[in-house]
Jmol script that loads the backbone (N, CA, C; Angstrom):
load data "model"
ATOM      1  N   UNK A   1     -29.119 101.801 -29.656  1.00  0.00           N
ATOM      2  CA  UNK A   1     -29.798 101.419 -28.431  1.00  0.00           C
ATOM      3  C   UNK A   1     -31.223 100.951 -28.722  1.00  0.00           C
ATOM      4  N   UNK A   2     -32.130 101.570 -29.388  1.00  0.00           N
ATOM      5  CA  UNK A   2     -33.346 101.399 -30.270  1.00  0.00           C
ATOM      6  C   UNK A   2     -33.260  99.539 -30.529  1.00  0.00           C
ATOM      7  N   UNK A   3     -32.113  99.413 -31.612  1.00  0.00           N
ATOM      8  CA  UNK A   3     -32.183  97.863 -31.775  1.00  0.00           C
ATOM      9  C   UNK A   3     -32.183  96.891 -30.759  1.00  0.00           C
ATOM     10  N   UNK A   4     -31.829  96.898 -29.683  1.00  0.00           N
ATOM     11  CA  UNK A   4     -31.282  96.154 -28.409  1.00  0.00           C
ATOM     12  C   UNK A   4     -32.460  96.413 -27.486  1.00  0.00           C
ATOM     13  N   UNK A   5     -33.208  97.311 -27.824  1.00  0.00           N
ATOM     14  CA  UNK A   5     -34.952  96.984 -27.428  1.00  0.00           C
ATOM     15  C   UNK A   5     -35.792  96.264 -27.978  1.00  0.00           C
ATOM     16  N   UNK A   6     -35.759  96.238 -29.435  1.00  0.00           N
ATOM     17  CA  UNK A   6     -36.450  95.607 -30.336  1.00  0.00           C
ATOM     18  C   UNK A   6     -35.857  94.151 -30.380  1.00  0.00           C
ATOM     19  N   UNK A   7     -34.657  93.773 -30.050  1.00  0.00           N
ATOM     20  CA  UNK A   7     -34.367  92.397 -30.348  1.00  0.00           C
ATOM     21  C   UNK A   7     -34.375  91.651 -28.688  1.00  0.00           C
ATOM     22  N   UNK A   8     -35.044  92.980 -27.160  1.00  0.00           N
ATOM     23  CA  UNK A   8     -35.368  91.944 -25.846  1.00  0.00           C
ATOM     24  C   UNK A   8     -37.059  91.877 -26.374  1.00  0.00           C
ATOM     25  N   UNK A   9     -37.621  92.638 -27.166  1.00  0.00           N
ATOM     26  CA  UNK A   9     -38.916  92.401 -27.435  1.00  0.00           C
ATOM     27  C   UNK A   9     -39.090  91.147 -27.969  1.00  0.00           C
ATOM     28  N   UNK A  10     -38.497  90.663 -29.032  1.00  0.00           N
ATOM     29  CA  UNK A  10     -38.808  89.776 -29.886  1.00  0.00           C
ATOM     30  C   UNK A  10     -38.151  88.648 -28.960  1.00  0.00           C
ATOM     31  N   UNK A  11     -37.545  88.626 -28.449  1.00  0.00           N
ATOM     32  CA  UNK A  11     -36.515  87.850 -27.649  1.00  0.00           C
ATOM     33  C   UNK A  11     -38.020  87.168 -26.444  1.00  0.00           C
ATOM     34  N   UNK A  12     -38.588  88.143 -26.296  1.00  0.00           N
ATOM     35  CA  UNK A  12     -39.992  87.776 -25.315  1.00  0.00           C
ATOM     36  C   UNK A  12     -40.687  87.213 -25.475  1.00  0.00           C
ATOM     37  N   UNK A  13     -41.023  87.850 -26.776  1.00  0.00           N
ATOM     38  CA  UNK A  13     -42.617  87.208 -27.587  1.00  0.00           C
ATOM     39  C   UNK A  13     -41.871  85.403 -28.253  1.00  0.00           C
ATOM     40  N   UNK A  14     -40.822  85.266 -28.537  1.00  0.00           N
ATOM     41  CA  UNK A  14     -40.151  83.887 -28.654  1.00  0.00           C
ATOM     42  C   UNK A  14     -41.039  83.015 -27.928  1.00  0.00           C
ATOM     43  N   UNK A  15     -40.755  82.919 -27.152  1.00  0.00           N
ATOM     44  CA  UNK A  15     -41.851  81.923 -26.396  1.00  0.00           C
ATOM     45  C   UNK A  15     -43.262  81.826 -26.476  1.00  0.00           C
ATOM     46  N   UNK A  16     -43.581  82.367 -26.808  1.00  0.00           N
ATOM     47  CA  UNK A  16     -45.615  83.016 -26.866  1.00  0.00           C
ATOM     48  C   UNK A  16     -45.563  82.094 -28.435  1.00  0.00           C
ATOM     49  N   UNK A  17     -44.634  81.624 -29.258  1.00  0.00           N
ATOM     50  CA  UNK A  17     -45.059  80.988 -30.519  1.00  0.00           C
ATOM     51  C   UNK A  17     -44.928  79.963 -30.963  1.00  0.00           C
ATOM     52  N   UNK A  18     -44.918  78.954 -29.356  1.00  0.00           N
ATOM     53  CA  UNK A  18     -45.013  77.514 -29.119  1.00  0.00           C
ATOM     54  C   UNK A  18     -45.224  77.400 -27.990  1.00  0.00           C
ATOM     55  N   UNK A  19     -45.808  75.755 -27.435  1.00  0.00           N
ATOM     56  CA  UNK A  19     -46.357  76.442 -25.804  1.00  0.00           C
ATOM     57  C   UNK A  19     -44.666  75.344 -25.501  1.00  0.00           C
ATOM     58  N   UNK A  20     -43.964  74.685 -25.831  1.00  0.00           N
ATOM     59  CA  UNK A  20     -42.794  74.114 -26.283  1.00  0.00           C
ATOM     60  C   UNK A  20     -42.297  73.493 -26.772  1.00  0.00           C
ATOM     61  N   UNK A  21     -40.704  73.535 -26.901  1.00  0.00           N
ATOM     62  CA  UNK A  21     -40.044  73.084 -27.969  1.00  0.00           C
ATOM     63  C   UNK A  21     -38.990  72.273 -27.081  1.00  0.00           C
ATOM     64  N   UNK A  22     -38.526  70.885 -27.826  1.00  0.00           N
ATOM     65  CA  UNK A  22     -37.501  69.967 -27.130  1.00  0.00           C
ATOM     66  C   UNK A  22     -36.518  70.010 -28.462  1.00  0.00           C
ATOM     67  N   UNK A  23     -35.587  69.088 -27.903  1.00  0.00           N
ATOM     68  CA  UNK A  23     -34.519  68.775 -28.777  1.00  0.00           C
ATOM     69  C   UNK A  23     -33.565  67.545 -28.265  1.00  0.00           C
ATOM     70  N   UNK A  24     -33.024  66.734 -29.183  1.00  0.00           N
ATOM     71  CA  UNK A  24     -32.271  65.765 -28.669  1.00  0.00           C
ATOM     72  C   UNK A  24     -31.206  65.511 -30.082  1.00  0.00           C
ATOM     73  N   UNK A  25     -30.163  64.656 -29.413  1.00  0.00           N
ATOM     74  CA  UNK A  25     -29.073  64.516 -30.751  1.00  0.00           C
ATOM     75  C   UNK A  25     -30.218  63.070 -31.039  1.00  0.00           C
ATOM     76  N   UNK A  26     -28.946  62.789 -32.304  1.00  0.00           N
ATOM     77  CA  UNK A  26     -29.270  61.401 -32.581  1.00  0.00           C
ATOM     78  C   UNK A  26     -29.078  60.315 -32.408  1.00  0.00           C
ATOM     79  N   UNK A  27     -30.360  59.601 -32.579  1.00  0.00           N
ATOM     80  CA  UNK A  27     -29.699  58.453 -31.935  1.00  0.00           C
ATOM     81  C   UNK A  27     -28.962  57.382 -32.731  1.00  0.00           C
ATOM     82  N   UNK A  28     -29.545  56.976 -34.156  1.00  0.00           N
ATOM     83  CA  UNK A  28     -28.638  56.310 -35.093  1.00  0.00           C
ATOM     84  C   UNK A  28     -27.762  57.107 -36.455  1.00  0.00           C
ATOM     85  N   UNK A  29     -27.444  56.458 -36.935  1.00  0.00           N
ATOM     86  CA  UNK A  29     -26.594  56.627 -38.032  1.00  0.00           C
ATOM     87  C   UNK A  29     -27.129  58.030 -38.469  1.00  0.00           C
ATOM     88  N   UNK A  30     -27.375  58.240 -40.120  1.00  0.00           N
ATOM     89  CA  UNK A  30     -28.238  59.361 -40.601  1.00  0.00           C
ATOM     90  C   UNK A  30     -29.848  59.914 -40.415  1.00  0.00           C
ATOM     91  N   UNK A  31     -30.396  58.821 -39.651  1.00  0.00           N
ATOM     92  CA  UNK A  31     -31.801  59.496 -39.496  1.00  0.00           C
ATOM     93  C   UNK A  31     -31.825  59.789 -38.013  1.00  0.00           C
ATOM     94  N   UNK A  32     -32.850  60.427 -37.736  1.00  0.00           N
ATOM     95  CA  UNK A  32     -33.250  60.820 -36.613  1.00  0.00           C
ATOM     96  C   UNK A  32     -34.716  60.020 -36.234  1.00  0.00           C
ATOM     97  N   UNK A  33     -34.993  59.781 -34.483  1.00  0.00           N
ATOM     98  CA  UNK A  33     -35.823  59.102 -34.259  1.00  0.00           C
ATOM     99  C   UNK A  33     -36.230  59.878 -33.666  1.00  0.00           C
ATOM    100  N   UNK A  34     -38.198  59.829 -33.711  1.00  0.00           N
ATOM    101  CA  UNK A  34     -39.080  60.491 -33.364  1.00  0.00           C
ATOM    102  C   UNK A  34     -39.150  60.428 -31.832  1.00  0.00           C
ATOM    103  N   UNK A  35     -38.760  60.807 -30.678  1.00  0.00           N
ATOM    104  CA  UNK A  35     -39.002  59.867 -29.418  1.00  0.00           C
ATOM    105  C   UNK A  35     -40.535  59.859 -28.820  1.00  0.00           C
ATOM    106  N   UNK A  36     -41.933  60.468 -29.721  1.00  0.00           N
ATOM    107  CA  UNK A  36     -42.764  60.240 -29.669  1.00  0.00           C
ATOM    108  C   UNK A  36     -43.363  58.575 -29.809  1.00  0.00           C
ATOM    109  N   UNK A  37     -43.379  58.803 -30.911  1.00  0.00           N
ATOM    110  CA  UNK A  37     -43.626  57.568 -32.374  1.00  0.00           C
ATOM    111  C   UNK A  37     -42.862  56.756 -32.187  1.00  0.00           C
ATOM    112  N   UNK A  38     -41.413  57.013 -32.074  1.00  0.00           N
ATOM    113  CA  UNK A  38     -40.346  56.333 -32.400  1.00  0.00           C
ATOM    114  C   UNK A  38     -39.609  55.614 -33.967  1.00  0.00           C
ATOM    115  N   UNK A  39     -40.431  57.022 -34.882  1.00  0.00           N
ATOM    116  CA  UNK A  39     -40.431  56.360 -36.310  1.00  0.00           C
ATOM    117  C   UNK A  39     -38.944  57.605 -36.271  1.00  0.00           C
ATOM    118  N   UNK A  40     -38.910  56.515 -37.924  1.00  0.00           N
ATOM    119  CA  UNK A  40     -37.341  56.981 -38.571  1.00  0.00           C
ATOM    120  C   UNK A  40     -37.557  58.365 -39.530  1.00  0.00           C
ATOM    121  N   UNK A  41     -36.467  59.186 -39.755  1.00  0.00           N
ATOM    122  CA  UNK A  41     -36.593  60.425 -40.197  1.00  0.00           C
ATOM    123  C   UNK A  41     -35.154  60.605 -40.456  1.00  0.00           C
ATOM    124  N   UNK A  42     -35.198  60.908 -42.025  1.00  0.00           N
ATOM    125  CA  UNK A  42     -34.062  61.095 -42.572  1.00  0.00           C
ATOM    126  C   UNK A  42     -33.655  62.663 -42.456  1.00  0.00           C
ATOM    127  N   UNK A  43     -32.163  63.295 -42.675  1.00  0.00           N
ATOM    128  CA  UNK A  43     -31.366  64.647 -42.406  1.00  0.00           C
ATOM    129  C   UNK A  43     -32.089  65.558 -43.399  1.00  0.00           C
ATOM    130  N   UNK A  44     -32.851  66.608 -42.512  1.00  0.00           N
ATOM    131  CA  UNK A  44     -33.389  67.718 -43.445  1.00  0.00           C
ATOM    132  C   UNK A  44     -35.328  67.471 -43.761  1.00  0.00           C
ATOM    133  N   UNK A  45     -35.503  66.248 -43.273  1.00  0.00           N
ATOM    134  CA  UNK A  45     -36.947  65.815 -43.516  1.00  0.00           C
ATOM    135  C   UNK A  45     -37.804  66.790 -41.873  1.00  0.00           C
ATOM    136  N   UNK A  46     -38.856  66.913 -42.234  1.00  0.00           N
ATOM    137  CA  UNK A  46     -39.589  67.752 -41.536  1.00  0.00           C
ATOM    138  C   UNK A  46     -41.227  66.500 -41.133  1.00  0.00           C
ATOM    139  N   UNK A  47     -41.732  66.727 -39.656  1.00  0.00           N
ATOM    140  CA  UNK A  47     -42.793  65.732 -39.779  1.00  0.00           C
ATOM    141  C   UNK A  47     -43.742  66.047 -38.491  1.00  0.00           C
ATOM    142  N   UNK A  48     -44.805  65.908 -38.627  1.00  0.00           N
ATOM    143  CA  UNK A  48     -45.536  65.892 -37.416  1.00  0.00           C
ATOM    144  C   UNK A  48     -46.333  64.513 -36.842  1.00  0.00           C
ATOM    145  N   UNK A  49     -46.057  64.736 -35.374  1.00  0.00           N
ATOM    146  CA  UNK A  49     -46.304  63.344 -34.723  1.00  0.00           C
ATOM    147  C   UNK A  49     -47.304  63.238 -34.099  1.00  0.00           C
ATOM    148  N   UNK A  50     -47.724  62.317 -33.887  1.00  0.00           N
ATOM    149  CA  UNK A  50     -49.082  61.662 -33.313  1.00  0.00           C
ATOM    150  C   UNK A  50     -49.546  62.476 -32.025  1.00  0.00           C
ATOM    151  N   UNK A  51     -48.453  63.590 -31.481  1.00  0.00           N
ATOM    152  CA  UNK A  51     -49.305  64.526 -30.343  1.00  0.00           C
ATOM    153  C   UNK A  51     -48.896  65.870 -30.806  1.00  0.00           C
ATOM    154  N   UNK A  52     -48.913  66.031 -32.179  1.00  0.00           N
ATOM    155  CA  UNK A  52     -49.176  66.925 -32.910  1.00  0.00           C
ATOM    156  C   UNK A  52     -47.822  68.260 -32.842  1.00  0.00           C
ATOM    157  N   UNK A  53     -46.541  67.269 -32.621  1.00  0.00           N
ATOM    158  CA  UNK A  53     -45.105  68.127 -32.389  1.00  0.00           C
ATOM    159  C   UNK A  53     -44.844  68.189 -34.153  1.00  0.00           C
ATOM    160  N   UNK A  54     -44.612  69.424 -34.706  1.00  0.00           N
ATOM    161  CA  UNK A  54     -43.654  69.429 -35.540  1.00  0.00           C
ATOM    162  C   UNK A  54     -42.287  69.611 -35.535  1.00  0.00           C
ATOM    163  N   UNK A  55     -41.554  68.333 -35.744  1.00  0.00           N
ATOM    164  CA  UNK A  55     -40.332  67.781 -35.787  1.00  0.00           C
ATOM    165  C   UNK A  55     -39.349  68.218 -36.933  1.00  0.00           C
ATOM    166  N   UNK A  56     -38.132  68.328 -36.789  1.00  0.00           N
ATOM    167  CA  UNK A  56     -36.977  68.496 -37.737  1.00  0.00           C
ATOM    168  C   UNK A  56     -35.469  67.984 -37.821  1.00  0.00           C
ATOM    169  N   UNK A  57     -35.351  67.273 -38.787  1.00  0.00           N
ATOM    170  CA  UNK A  57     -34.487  66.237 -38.130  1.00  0.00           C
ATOM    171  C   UNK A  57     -33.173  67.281 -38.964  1.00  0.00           C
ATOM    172  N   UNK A  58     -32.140  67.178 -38.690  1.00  0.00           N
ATOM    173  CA  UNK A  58     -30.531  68.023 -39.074  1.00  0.00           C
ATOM    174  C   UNK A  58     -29.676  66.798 -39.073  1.00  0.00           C
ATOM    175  N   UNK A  59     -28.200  67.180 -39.318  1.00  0.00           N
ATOM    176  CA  UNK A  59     -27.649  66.167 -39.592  1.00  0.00           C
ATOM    177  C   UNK A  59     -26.677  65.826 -38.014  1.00  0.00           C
ATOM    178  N   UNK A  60     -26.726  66.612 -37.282  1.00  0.00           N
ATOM    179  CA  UNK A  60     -26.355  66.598 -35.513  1.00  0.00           C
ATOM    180  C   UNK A  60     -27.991  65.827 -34.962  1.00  0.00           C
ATOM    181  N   UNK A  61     -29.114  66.506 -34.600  1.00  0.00           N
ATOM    182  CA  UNK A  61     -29.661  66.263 -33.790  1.00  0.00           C
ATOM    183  C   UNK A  61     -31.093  66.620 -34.304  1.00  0.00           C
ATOM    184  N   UNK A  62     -31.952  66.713 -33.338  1.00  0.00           N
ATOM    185  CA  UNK A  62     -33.517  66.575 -34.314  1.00  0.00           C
ATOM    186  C   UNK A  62     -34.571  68.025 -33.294  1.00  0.00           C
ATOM    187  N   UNK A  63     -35.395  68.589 -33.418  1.00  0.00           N
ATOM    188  CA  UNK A  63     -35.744  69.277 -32.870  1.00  0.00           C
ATOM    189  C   UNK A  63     -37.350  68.981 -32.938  1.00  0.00           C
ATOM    190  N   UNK A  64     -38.054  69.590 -32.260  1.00  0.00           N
ATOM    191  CA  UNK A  64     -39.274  69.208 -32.436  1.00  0.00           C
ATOM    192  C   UNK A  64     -40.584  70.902 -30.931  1.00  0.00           C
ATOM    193  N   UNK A  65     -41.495  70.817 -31.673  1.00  0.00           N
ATOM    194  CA  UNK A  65     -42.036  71.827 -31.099  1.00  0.00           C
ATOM    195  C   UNK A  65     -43.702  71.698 -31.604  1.00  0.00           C
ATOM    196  N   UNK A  66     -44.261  71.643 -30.310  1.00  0.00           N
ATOM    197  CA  UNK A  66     -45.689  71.742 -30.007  1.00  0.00           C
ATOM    198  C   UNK A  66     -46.576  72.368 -30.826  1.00  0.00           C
ATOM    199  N   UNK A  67     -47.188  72.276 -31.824  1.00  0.00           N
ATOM    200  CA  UNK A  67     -48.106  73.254 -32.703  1.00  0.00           C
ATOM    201  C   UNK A  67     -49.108  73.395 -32.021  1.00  0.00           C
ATOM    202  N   UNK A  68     -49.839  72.804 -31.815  1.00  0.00           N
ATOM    203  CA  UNK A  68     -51.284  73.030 -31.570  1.00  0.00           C
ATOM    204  C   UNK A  68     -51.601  73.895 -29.941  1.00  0.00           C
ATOM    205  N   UNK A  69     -50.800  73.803 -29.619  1.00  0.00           N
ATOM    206  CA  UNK A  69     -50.830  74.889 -28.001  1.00  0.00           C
ATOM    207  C   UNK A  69     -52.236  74.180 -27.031  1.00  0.00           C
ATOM    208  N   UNK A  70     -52.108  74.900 -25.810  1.00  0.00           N
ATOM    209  CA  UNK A  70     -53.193  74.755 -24.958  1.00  0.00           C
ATOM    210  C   UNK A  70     -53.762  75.315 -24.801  1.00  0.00           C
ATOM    211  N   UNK A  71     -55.285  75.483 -24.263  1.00  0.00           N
ATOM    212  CA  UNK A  71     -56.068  76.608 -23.679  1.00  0.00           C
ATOM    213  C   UNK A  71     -56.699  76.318 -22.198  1.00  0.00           C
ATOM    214  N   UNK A  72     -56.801  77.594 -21.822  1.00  0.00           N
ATOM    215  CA  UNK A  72     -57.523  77.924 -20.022  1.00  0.00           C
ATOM    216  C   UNK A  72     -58.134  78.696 -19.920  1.00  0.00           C
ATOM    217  N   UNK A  73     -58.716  79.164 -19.016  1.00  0.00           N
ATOM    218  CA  UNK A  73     -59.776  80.296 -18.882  1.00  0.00           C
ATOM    219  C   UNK A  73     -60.807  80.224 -19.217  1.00  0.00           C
ATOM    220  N   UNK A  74     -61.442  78.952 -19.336  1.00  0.00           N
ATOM    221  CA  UNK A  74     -62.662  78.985 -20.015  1.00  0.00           C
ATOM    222  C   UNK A  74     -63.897  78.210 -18.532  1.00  0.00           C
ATOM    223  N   UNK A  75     -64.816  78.754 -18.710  1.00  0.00           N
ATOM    224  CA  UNK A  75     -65.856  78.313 -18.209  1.00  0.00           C
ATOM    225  C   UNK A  75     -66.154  77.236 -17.163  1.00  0.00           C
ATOM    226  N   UNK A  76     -66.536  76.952 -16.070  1.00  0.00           N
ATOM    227  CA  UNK A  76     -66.785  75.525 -15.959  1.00  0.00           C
ATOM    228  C   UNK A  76     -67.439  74.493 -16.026  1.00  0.00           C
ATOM    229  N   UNK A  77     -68.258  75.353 -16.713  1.00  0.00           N
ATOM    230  CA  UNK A  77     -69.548  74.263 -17.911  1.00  0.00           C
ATOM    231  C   UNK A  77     -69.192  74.089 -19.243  1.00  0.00           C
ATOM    232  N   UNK A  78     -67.793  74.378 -19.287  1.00  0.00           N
ATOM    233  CA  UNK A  78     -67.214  74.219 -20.644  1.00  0.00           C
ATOM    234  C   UNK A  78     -65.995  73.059 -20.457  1.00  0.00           C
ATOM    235  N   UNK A  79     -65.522  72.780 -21.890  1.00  0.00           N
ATOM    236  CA  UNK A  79     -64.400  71.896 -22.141  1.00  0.00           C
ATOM    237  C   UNK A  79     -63.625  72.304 -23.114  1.00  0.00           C
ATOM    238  N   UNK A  80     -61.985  71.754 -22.938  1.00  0.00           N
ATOM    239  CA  UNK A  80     -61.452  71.914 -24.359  1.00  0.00           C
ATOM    240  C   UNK A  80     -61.822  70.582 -24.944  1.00  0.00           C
ATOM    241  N   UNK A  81     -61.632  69.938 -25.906  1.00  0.00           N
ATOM    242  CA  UNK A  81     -61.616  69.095 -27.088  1.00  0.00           C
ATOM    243  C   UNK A  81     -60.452  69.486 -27.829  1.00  0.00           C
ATOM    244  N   UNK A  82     -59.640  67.861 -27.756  1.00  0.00           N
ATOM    245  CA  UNK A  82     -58.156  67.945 -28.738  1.00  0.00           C
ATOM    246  C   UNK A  82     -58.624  66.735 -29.624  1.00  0.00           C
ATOM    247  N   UNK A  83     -58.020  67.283 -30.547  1.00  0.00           N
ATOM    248  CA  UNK A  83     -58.549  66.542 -31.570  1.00  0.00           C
ATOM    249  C   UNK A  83     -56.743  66.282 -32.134  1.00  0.00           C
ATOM    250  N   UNK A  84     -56.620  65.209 -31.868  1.00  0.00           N
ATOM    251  CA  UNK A  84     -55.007  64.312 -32.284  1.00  0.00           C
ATOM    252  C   UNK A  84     -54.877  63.982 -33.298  1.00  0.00           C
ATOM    253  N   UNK A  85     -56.188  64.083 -34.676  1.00  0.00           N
ATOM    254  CA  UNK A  85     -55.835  63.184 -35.836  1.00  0.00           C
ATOM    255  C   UNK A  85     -55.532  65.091 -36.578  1.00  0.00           C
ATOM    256  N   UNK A  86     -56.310  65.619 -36.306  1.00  0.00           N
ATOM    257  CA  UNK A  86     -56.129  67.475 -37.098  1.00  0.00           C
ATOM    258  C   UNK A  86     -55.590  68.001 -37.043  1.00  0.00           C
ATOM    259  N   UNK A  87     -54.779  68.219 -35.505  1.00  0.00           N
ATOM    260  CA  UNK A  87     -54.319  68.750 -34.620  1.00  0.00           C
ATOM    261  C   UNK A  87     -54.801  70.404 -34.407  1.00  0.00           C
ATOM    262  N   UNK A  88     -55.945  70.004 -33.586  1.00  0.00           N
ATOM    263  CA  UNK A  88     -56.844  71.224 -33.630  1.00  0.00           C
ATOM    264  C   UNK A  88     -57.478  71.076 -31.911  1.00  0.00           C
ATOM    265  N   UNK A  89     -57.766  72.503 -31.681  1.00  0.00           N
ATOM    266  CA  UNK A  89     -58.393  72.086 -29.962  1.00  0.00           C
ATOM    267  C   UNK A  89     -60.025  72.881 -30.447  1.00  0.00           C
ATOM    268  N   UNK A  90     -60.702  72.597 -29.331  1.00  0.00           N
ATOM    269  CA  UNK A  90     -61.816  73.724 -29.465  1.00  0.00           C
ATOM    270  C   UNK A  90     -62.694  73.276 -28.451  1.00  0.00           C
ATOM    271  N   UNK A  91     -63.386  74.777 -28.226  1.00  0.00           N
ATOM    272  CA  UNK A  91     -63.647  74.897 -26.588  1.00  0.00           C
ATOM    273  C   UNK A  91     -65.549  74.990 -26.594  1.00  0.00           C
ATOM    274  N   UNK A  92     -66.020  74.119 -26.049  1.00  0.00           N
ATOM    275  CA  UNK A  92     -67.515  74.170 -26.157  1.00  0.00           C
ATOM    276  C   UNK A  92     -68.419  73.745 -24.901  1.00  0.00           C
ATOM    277  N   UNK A  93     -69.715  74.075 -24.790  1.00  0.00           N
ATOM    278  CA  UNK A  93     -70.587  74.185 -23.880  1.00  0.00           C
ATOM    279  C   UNK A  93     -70.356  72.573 -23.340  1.00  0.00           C
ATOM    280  N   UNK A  94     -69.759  71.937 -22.307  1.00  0.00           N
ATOM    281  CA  UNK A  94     -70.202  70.287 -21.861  1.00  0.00           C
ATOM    282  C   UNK A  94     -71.925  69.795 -22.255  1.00  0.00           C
ATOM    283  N   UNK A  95     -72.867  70.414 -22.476  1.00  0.00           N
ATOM    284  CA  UNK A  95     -73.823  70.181 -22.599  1.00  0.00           C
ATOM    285  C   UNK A  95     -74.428  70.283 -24.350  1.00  0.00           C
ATOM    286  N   UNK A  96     -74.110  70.933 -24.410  1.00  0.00           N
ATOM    287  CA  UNK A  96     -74.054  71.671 -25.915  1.00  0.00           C
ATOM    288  C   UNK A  96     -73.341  72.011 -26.727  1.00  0.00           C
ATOM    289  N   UNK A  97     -72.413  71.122 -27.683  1.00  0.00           N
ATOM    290  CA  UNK A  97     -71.229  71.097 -28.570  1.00  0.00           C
ATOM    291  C   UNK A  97     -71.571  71.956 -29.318  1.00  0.00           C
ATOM    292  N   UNK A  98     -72.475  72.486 -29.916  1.00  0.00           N
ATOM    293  CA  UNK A  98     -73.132  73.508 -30.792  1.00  0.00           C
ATOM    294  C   UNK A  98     -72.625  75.270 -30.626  1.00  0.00           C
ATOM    295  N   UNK A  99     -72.170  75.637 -29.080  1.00  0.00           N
ATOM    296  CA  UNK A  99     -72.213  76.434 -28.529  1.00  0.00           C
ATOM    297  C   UNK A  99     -70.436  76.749 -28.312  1.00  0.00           C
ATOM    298  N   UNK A 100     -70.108  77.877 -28.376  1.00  0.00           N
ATOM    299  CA  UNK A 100     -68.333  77.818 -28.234  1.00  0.00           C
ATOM    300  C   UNK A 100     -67.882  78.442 -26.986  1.00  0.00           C
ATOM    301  N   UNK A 101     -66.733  78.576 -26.309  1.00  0.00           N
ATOM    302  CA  UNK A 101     -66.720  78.866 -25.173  1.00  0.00           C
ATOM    303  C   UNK A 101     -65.656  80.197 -25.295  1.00  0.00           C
ATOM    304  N   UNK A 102     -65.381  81.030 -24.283  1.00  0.00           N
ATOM    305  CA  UNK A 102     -64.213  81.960 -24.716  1.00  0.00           C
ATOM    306  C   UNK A 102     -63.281  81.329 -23.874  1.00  0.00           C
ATOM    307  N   UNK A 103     -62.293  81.527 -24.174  1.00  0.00           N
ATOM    308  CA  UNK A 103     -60.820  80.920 -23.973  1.00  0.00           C
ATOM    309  C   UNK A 103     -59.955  81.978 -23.929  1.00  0.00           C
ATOM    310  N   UNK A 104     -58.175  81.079 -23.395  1.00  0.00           N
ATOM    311  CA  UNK A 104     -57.412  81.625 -23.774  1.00  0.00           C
ATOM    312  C   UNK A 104     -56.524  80.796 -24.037  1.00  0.00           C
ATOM    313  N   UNK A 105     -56.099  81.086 -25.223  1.00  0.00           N
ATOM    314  CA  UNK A 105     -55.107  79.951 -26.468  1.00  0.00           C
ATOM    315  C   UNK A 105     -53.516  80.359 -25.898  1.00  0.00           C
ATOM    316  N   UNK A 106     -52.724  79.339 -25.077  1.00  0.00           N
ATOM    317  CA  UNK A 106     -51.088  79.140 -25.101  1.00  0.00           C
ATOM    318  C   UNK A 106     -50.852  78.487 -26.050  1.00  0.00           C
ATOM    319  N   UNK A 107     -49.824  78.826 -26.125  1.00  0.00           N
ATOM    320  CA  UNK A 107     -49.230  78.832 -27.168  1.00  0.00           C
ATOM    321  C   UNK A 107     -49.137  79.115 -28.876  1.00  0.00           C
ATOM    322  N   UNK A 108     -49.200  78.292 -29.860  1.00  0.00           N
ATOM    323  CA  UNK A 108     -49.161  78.779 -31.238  1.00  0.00           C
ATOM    324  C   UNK A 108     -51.021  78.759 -31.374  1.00  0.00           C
TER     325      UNK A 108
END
end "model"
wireframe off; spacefill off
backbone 0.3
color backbone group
């Protein structure tokens, strides 16, 4: 009974370690297409895309899931900042980039 607690726990926290995850079959032959990008990706290749999803292509269908997460709770003299080429966020004074804000980070 012990285990069947421990596996609705983990079963919970699942979600808390992407803010989400998609999936689609494929669309051509052996690779898989990014439906971000729309670039090609061969069976078993792994990749991250221009809004910072790490992708996985299989030999059925391709999966893909949000790294960089969102944040809220912060200030209203504050901002987030996403940064698309790092894939990094970060939360600072609108007036004063120098200065950091407290947050709260969804997802990974």
């Amino acid at each position: 009974m012990r285990s069947v607690g421990v596996m609705l726990m983990l079963c919970a926290l699942a979600p808390l370690a992407h803010s989400y995850c998609y999936w689609g079959l494929k669309e051509t032959g052996q690779q898989c297409v990014d439906p971000v990008d729309k670039t090609s990706h061969d069976i078993g290749e792994k990749w991250t895309n221009s809004k910072c999803h790490t992708c996985v292509c299989s030999s059925t269908d391709f999966s893909c899931c949000d790294d960089m997460g969102r944040v809220s709770g912060y200030p209203a003299d504050c901002e987030a900042v996403y940064d698309w080429t790092h894939c990094t966020v970060s939360v600072h004074k609108i007036d004063d980039h120098t200065i950091t804000c407290p947050h709260v980070r969804i997802g990974k």
